[in-house]
C-alpha positions as CSV (number, residue, x, y, z in Angstrom):
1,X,2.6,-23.8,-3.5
2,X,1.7,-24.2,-7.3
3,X,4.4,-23.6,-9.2
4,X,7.0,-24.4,-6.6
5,X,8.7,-23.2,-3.6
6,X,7.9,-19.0,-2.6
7,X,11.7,-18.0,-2.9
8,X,11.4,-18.9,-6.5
9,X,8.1,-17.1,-7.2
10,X,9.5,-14.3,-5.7
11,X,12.8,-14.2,-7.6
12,X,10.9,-14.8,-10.6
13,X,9.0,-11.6,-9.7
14,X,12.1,-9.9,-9.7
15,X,13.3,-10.6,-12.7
16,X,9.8,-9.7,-14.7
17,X,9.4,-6.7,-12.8
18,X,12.2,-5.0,-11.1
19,X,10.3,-1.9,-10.7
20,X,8.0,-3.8,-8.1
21,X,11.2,-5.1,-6.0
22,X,11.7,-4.5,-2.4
23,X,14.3,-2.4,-3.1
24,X,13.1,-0.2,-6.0
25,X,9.8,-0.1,-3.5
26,X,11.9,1.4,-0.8
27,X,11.1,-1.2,1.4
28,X,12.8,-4.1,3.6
29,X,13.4,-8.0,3.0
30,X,10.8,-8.3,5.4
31,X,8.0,-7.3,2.6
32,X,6.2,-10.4,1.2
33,X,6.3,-8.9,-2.0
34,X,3.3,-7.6,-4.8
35,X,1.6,-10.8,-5.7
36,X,1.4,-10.8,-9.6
37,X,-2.5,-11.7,-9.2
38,X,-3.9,-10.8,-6.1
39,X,-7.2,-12.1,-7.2
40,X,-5.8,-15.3,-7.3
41,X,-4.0,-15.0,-3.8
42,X,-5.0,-16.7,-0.8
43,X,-2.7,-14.7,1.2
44,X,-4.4,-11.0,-0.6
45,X,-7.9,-12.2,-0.1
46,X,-7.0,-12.5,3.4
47,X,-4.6,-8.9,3.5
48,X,-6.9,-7.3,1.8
49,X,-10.2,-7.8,3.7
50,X,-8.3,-7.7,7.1
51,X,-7.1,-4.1,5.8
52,X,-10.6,-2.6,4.9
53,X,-11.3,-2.6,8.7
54,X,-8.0,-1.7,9.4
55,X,-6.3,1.6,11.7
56,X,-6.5,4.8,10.1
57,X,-3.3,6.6,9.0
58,X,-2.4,9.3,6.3
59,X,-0.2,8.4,3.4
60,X,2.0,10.8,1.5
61,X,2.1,9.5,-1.9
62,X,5.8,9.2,-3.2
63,X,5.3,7.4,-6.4
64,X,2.8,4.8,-8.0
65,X,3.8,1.5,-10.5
66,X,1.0,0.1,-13.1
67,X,0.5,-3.7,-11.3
68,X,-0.9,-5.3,-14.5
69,X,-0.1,-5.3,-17.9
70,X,-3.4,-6.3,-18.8
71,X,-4.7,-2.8,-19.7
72,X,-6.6,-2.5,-16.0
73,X,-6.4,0.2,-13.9
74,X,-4.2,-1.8,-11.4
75,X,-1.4,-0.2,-9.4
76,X,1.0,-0.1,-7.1
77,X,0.9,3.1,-4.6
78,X,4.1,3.9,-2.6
79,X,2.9,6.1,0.2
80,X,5.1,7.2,3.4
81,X,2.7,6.5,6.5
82,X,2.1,8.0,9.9
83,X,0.0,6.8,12.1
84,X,-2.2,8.4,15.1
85,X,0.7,6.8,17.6
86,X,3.5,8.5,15.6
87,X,4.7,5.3,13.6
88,X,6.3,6.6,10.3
89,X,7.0,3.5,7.5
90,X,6.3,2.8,3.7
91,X,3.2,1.8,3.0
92,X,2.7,-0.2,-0.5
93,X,-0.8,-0.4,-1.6
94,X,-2.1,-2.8,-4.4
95,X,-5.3,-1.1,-6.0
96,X,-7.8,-1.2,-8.7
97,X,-8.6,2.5,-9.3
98,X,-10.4,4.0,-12.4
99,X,-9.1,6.0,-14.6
100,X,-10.7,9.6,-13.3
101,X,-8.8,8.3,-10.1
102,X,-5.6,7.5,-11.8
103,X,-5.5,10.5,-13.5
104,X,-5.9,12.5,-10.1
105,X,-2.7,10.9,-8.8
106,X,0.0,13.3,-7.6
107,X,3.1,13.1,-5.7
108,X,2.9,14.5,-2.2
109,X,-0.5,14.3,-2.3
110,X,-2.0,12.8,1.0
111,X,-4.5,10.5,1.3
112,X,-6.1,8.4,4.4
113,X,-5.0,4.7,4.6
114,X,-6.0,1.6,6.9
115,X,-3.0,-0.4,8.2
116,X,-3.3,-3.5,10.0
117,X,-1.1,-2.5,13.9
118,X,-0.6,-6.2,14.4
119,X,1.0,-7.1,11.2
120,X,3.2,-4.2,9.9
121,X,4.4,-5.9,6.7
122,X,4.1,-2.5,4.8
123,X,0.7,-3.3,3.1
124,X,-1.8,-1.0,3.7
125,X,-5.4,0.6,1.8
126,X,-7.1,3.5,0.6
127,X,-9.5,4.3,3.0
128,X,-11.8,5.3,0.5
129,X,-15.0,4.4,3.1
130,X,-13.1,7.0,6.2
131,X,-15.1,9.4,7.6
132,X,-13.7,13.3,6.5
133,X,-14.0,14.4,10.3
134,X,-12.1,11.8,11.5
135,X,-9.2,12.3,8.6
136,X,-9.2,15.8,9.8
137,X,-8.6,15.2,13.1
138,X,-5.8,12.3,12.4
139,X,-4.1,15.0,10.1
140,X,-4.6,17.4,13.4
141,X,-2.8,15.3,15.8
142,X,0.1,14.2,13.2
143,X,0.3,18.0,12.4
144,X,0.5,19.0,17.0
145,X,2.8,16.3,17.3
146,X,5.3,17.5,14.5
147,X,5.1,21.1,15.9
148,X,6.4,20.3,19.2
């Protein structure tokens, strides 16, 4: 690494932004963590392109965090995830949303994700490209299997 060992980038993370810590992020030690530049991440190059062809789930967004303090549109969804197999965890997506977007934000507002099934690190993506029909049908089968 760059600067140094991961640990260290990660504690250093900590300390600049508690608000983007695993625990204030509700989720476990197992979470790689927000990178401070995903743009200059090997690791979210990879995430990210392996999540845009992702599995479909909904999100239920809980709270969001600004990512940058650059003045971009860059934040940090919390969302709590179920997927079409019944898998419930908390989903952190990273995005770049414009400010008509941002401004459209709402807790307990649900929105369809992609998820990579293989991984479950907690990262997942708007699924800004899914198909209506098929998010109606995904929020059908979540909704059947909560009723019985």
């Amino acid at each position: 690494m760059f600067f140094g060992s991961k640990k260290k980038l990660d504690d250093l993370m900590a300390q600049l932004r508690p608000d983007l810590s695993r625990e204030s992020l509700g989720v476990g030690p197992a979470f790689p963590g927000v990178a401070p530049n995903p743009l200059l991440s090997r690791d979210a190059w990879k995430r990210n392109a392996e999540l845009r062809t992702g599995a479909l789930a909904l999100g239920v967004l809980v709270d969001w965090r600004e990512g940058s303090s650059d003045g971009s549109p860059r934040v940090v969804l919390m969302l709590d995830v179920e997927t079409a197999g019944g898998i419930s965890f908390r989903g952190i997506a990273d995005e770049d949303l414009t400010i008509t977007e941002l401004t459209r934000l709402a807790p307990g507002q649900t929105l369809p994700v992609r998820y990579r099934p293989a991984v479950m690190d907690h990262y997942v993506a708007l699924a800004r490209d899914a198909d209506p029909a098929q998010v109606r049908r995904l929020s059908d089968e979540i909704a059947s299997r909560k009723r019985t």
